[in-house]
Each structure stands twice: as structure tokens, then as C-alpha cells.
NUMIVEX-728640 format. One line per field, with one value per atom (N, C-alpha, C): atom name; x, y negated, z. Coordinates in steps of 0.2 Angstrom, whole numbers. Layout:
// residues N
atom	CA;...
east	X;...
north	Y;...
up	Z;...
// end
This chain:
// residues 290
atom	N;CA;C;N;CA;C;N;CA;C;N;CA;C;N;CA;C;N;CA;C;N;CA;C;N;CA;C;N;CA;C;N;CA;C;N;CA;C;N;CA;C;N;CA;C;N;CA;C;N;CA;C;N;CA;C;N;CA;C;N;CA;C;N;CA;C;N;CA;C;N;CA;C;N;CA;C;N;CA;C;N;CA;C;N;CA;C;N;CA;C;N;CA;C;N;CA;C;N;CA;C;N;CA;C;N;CA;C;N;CA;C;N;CA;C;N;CA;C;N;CA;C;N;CA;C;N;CA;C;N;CA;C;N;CA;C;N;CA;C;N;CA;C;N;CA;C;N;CA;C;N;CA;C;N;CA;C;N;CA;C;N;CA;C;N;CA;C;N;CA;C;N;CA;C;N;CA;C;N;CA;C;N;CA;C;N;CA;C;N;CA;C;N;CA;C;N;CA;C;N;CA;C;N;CA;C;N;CA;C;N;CA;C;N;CA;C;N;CA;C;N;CA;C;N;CA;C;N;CA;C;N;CA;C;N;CA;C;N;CA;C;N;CA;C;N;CA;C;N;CA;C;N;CA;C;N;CA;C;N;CA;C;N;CA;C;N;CA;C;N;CA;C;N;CA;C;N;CA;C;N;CA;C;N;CA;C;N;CA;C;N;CA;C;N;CA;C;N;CA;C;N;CA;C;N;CA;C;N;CA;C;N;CA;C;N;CA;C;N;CA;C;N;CA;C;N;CA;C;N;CA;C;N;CA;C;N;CA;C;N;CA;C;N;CA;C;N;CA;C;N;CA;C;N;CA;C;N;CA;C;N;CA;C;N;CA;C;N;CA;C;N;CA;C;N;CA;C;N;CA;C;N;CA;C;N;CA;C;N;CA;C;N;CA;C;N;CA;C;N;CA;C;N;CA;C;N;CA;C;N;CA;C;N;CA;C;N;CA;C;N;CA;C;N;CA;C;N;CA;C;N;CA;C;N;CA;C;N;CA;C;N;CA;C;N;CA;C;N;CA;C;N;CA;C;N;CA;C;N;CA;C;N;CA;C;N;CA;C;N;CA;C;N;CA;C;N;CA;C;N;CA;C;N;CA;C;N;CA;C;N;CA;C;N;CA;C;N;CA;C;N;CA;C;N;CA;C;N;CA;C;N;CA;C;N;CA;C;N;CA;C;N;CA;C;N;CA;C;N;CA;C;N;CA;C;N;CA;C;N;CA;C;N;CA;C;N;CA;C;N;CA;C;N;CA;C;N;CA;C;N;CA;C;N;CA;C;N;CA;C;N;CA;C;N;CA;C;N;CA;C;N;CA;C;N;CA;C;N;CA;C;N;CA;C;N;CA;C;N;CA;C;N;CA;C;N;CA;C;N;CA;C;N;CA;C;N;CA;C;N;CA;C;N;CA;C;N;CA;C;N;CA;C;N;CA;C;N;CA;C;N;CA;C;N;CA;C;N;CA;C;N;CA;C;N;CA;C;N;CA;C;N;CA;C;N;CA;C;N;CA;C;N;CA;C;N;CA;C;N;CA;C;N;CA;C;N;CA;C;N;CA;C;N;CA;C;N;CA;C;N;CA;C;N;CA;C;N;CA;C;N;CA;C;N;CA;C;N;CA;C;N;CA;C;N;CA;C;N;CA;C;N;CA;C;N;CA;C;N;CA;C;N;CA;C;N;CA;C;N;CA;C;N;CA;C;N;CA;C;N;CA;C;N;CA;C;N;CA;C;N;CA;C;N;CA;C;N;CA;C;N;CA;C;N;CA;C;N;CA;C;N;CA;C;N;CA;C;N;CA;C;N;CA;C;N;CA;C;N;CA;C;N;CA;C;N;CA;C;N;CA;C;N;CA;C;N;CA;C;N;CA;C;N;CA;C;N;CA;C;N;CA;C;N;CA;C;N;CA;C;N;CA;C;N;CA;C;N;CA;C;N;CA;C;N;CA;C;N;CA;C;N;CA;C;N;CA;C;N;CA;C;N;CA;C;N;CA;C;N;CA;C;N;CA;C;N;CA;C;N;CA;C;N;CA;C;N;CA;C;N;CA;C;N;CA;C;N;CA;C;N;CA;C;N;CA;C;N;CA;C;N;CA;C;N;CA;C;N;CA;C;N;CA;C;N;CA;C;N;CA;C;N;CA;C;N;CA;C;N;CA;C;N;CA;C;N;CA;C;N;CA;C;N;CA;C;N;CA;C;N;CA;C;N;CA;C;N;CA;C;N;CA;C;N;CA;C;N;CA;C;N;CA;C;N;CA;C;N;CA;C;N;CA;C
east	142;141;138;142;140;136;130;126;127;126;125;124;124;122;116;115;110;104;99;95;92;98;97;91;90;85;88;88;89;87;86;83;88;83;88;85;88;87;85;82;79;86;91;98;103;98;103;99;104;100;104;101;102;105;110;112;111;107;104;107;112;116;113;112;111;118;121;126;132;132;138;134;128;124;118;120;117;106;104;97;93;94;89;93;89;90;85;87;83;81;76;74;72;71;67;65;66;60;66;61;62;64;70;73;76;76;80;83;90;94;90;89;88;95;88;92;98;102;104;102;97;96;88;84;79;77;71;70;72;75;75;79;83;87;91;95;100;97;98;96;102;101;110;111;116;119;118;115;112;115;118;124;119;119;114;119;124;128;124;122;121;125;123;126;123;127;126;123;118;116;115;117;116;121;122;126;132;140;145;149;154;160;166;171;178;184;188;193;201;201;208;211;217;221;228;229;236;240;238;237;245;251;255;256;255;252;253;259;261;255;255;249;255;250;251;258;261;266;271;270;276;277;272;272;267;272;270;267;259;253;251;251;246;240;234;227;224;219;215;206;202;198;190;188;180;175;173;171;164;157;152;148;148;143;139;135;129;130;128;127;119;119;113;111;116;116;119;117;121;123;121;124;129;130;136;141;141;146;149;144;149;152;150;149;157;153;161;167;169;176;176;180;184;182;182;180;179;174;170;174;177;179;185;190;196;196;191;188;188;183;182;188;194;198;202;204;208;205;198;196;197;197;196;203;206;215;216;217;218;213;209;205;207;207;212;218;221;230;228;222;221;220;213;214;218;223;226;231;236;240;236;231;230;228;229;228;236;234;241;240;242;244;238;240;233;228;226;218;217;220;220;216;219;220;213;212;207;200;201;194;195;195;195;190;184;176;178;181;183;186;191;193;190;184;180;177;172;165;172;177;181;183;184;184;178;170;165;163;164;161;167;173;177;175;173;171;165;161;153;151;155;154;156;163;166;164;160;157;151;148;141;140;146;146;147;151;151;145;141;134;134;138;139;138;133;133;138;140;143;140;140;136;142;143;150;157;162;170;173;174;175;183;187;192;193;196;195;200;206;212;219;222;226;232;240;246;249;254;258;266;270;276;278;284;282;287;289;293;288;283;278;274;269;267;267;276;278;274;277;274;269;263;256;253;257;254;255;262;265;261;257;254;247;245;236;237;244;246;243;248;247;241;238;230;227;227;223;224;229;232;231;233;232;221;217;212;210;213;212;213;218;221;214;214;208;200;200;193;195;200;202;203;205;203;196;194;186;182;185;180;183;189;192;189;187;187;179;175;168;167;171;172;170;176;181;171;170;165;159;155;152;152;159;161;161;164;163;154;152;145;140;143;143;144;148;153;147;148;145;138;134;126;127;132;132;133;138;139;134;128;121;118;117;112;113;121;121;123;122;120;114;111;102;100;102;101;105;110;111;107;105;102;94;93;84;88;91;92;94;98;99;90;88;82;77;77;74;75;83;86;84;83;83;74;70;62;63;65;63;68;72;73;68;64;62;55;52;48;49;54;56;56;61;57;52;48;42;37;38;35;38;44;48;44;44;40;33;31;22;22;28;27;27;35;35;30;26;23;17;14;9;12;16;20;18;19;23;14;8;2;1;4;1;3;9;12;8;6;0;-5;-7;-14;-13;-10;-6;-5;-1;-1;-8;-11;-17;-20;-19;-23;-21;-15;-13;-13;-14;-12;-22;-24;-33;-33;-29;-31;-24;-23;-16;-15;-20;-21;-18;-20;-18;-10;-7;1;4;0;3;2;-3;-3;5;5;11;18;19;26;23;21;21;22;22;21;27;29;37;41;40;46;43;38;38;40;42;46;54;56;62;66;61;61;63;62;63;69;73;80;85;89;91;98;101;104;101;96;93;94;96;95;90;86;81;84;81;84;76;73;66;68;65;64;59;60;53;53;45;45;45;46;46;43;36;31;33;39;38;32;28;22;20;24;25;31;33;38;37;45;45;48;51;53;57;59;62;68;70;79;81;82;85;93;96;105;106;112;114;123
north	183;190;195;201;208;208;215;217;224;231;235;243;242;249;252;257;262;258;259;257;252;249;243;237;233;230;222;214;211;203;200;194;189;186;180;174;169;165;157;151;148;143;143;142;142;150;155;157;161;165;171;178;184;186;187;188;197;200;209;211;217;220;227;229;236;240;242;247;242;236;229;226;224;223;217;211;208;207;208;211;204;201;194;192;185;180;182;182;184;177;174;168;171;166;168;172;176;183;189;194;200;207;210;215;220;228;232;235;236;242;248;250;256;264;269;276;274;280;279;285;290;297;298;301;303;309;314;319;319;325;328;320;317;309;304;302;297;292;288;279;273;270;263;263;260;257;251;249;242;237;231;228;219;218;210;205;200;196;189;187;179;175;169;164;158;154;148;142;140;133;128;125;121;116;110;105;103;105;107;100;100;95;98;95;98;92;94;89;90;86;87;83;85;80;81;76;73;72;72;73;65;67;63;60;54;53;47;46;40;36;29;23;21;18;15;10;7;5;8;15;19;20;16;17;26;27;36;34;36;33;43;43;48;46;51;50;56;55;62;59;64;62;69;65;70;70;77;80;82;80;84;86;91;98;102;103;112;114;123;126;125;125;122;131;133;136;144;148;154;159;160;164;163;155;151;151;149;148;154;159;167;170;168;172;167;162;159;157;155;155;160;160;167;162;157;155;147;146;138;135;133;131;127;136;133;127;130;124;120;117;112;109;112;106;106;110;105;100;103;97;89;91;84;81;86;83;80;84;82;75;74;69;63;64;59;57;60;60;56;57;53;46;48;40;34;37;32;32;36;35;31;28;21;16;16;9;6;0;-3;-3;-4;-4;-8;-16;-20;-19;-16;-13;-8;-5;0;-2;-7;-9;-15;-18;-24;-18;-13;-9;-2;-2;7;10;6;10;13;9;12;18;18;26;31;30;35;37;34;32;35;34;37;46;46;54;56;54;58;59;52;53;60;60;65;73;72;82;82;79;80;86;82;85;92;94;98;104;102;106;108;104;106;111;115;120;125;125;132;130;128;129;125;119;115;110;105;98;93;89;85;79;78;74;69;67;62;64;60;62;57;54;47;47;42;43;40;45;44;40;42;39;38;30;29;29;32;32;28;23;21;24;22;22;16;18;14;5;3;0;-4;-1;-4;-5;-1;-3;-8;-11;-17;-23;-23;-27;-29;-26;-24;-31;-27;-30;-37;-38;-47;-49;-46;-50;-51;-46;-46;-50;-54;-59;-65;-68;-73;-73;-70;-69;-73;-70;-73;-79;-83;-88;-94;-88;-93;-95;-91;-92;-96;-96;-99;-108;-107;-116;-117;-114;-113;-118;-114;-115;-123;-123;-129;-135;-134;-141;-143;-137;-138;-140;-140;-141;-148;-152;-157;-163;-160;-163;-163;-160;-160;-167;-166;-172;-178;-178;-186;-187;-182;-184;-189;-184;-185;-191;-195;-201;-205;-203;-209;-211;-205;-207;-209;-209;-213;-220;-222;-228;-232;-228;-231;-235;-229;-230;-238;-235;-244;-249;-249;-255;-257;-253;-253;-256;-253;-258;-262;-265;-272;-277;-274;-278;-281;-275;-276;-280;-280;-283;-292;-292;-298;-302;-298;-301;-303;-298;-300;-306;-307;-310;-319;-319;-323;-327;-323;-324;-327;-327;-329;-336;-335;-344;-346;-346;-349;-350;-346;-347;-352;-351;-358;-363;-362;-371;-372;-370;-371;-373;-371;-371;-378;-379;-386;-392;-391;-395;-399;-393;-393;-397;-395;-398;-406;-407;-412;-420;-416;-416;-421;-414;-417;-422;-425;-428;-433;-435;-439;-444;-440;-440;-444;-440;-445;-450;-450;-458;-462;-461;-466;-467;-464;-465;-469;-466;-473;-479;-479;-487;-492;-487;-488;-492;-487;-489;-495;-496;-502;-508;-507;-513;-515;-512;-513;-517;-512;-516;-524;-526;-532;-538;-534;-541;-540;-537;-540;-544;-544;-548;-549;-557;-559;-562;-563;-566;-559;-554;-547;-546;-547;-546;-552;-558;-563;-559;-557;-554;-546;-546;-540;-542;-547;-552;-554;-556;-559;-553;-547;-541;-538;-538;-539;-543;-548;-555;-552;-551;-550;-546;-537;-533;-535;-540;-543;-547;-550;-555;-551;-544;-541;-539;-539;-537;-546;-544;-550;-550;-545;-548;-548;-548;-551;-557;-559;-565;-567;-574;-576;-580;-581;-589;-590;-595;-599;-605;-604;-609;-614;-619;-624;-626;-627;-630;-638;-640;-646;-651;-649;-653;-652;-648;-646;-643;-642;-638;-632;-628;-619;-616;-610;-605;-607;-607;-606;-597;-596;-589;-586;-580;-579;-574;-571;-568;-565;-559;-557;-556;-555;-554;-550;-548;-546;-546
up	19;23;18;16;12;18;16;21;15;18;13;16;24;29;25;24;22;27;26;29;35;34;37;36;41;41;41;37;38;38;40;37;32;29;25;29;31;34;28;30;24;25;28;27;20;18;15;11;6;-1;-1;-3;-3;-11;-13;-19;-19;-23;-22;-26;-25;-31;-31;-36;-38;-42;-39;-42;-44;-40;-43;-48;-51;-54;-50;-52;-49;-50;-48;-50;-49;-45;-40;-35;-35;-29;-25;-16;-14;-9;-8;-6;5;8;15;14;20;23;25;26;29;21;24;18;20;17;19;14;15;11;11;4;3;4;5;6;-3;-3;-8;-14;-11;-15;-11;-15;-14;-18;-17;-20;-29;-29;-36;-41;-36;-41;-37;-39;-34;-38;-29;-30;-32;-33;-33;-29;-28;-20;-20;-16;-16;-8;-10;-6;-8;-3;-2;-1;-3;-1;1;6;9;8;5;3;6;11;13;10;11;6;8;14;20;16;16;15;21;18;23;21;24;22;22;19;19;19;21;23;19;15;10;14;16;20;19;21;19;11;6;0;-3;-3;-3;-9;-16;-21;-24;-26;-30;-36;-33;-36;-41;-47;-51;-51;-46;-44;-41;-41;-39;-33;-28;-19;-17;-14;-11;-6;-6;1;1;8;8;12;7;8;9;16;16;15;12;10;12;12;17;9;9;6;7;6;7;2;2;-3;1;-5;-3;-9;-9;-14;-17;-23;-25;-31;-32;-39;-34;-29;-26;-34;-37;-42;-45;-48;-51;-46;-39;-36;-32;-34;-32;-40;-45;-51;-54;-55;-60;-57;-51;-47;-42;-40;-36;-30;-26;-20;-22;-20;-24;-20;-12;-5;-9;-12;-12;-19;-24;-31;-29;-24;-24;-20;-16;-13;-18;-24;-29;-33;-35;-40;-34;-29;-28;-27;-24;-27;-33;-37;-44;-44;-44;-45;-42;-34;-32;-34;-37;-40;-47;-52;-57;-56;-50;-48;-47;-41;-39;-42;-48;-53;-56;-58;-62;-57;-51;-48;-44;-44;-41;-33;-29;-22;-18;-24;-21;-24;-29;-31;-25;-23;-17;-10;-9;-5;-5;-8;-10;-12;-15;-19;-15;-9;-7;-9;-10;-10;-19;-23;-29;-29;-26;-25;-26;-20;-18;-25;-28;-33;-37;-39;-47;-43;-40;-36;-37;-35;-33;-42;-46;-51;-55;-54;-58;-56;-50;-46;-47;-49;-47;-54;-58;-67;-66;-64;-64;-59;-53;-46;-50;-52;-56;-59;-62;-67;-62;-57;-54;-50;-50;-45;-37;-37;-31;-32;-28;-30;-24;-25;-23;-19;-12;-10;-12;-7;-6;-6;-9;-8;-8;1;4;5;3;5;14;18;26;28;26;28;22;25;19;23;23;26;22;24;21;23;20;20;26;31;37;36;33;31;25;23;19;22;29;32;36;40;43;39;33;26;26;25;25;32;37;44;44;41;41;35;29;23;27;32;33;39;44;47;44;38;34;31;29;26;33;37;42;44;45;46;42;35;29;30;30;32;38;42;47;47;42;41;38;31;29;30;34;41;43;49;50;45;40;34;31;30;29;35;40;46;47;46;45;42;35;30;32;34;35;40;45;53;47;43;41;37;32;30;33;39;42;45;49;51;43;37;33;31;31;32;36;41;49;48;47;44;40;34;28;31;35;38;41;45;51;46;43;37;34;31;30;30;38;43;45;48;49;40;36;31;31;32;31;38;42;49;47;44;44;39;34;28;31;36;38;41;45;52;46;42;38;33;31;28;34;40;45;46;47;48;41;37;31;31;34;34;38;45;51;49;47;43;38;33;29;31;36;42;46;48;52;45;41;35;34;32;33;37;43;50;50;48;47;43;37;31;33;35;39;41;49;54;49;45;44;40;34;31;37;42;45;49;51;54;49;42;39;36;35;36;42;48;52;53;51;48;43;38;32;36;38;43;48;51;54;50;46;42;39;36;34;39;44;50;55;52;54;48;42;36;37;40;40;44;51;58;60;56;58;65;69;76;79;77;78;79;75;73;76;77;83;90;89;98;100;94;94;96;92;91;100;104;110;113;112;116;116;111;107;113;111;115;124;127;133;135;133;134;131;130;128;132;134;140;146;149;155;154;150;148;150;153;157;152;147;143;135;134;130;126;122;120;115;117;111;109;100;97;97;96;96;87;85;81;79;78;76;68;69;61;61;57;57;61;62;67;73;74;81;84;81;86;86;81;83;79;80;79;75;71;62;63;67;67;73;76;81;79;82;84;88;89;94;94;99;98;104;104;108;108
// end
């Protein structure tokens, strides 16, 4: 916005910056506040013509759009890309281009057309954020000079050729599918695991379950044995003591043998032999049969 009414009265807003020309002569930058054009003549001498241009410093966006632009593999995409700047430098961006607006939407054409001539279809495509980052780095250098800084310069939108598009839709089909089998194996092969691990476990434990339960039967027979062992062992002490006790009192072991033959005798198929000794007057020995 020129301002230049004779005496007018204007504010600069903290928006904006006042670029103050004296005779087309830029004089100062004029910051906030309140300002008036001067008369142009006063006594006995003429003054300059004095013209305030405001300059917007607010951070704006712009929209390169539709930008039609053959990738390193020869495919024509068009791309629209959003732009966001402020004027940082009011003197350079009025002083060295004719209109920064229309500068900055080629630089960033041109930019974008360098890029994507060196990238293939699928870098494009796999890397979009690279687009961007190789456009912001190529305008940032070049905006800087005429007095603009460069926030961002995103790429918004990618068009394809429609016949390349179908393509596109059937590869990112397959991707997903292919993904998804993907998924489905891993989760497959995770089951089978978890079941052979399962598996393995039980096998394990009824090892270890057989092997206690085996060492057990091997203790109580060794145990029975043992008990075995004892009895026998005092039986065959009692017999000990017994015999001793009949070769001392052989009136004793006669009492036995009659106790013997009298439980013998209740048995009705029993048979006795009796024998004599020579004098006939007692057992030379006896016999059982059956």
C-alpha cells in the first residue's frame, strides 16, 4: 500500500513496515507507530515529496499448483506444493525483484522440476518428505537474497497419469496383501512355536515325573529288601537261640517232637512210620508221608 496525500495522517501497524521515500529516495524503515506526510513546500523553499510504502511482514502461504513435470524415469506427475514465507528484509524484497510473490512461485517451480528430474517414480513415491527438504533447501538460499525467508515448501498433492494411477492402486493392493500373508506366517509360525514349546514342556515333565516316580519304586524295593533282609536276619537269630536252647535241654526237643507228632496225629490222612531200636524200648526215629 503507497500512502502519499499531502498531509495525511497514518499508522504503521506492527504487522507492517513503512518503507519512507523522500523524492523516490529511500530514506528509512519506518517501524510501529503513528506518521504524517509532510506539506510539500514551506516558506522561502520547497520540501520533497514524500510517499510511505507498507510492506506486509506477517508469514503468508502460496500455492504452486498443478506444476506438470517429468521424474527421472520419464513418468509426467503433476505436483502442487504450499509454500509458507514472511518478509524478513522490507527493503530487499521491494528493492531487488520486481514482485517477491511472483519470485518466489518460480523459484520453487524450478526447484521442484530439479528435484524430481533426479528422482525415480519409486523414490517419489517411498520418499515424499524428500521432495519437500530438496525444494525448501534449494528456495531458502535463493529467497534469502531478496529479503524473504522461507518457512516451509511442502509438497500438497501428487497427480498421476490415470492408467498409471490404476497400477499404482493394484501395486499398493499387492503390498497389502503381500503384508498381510506376511502377518499371517509370523503369527503361524509363532502358534507352531509356542505349541512345540508346549510339547517340549510336557515331554519334560513327564520325564522328570517318570524318573521321580521310577527312583521311588527303586527306593521301596530297596526298602522292602531291606525290611526283608532284617526279618530274615532275626528269624534266623531266633532259630539260633532256639537251637542253643534245645542242644542244652534235650528233654526240651523231646518235648517238641511229641508236639510235633500230636498235631500230626489230628490229621486223618497223615501218615506215621515209628521205628524201634534194637531193645525195642524206644524210637530209633520217626517219618512222616503222605
Amino acid at each position: 500500500m503507497l500512502i502519499k496525500e499531502v498531509g495525511r495522517e497514518f499508522i504503521v501497524k506492527d504487522t507492517h513496515r513503512g518503507l519512507w521515500y523522500e523524492d523516490g529516495k529511500l530514506t528509512k524503515v519506518l517501524d510501529a507507530g503513528r506518521y504524517k506526510i509532510p506539506p510539500r513546500s514551506k516558506i522561502l523553499r520547497q520540501l520533497p515529496i514524500v510517499e510511505c510504502l507498507l510492506v506486509d511482514v506477517r508469514e503468508r502461504e502460496l500455492t504452486i499448483k498443478g506444476q506438470e513435470i517429468l521424474t527421472a524415469d520419464k513418468v509426467a506427475i503433476r505436483v502442487s506444493i504450499l509454500v509458507q514465507f514472511r518478509v524478513t528484509d522490507p527493503k530487499a524484497a521491494i528493492h531487488t525483484v520486481d514482485n517477491f510473490e511472483d519470485r518466489i512461485y518460480t523459484d520453487v517451480q524450478l526447484a521442484a522440476r530439479r528435484s524430481l528430474a533426479s528422482m525415480t517414480l519409486e523414490e517419489i513415491l517411498t520418499n515424499r518428505n524428500q521432495l519437500s527438504e530438496d525444494i525448501l533447501s534449494d528456495v531458502s538460499e535463493s529467497a534469502s537474497e531478496y529479503g524473504v525467508t522461507i518457512r516451509r515448501a511442502d509438497v500438497k498433492d501428487l497427480i498421476f497419469p490415470g492408467n498409471l494411477q490404476e497400477i499404482m492402486n493394484r501395486v499398493l493392493a499387492a503390498e497389502r496383501n503381500s503384508q498381510a500373508q506376511l502377518v499371517d506366517a509370523r503369527t503361524q509360525a509363532e502358534v507352531e512355536q509356542i505349541q512345540a514349546q508346549s510339547r517340549a514342556e510336557v515331554t519334560r515333565q513327564e520325564a522328570k515325573a517318570e524318573a521321580e516316580a521310577r527312583h521311588l519304586r527303586e527306593q521301596a524295593k530297596a526298602e522292602a529288601l531291606h525290611t526283608q533282609a532284617a526279618a530274615e536276619a532275626l528269624a534266623y537269630q531266633e532259630r539260633v537261640k532256639a537251637a542253643e536252647a534245645l542242644e542244652g535241654h534235650p528233654a526240651l526237643l523231646r518235648l517238641t517232637e511229641l508236639e510235633t507228632l500230636r498235631e500230626l496225629g489230628k490229621n486223618a490222612n497223615a501218615r506215621l512210620y515209628l521205628g524201634f531200636d534194637r531193645s525195642g524200648l524206644g524210637f530209633e526215629k520217626s517219618d512222616t508221608g503222605s
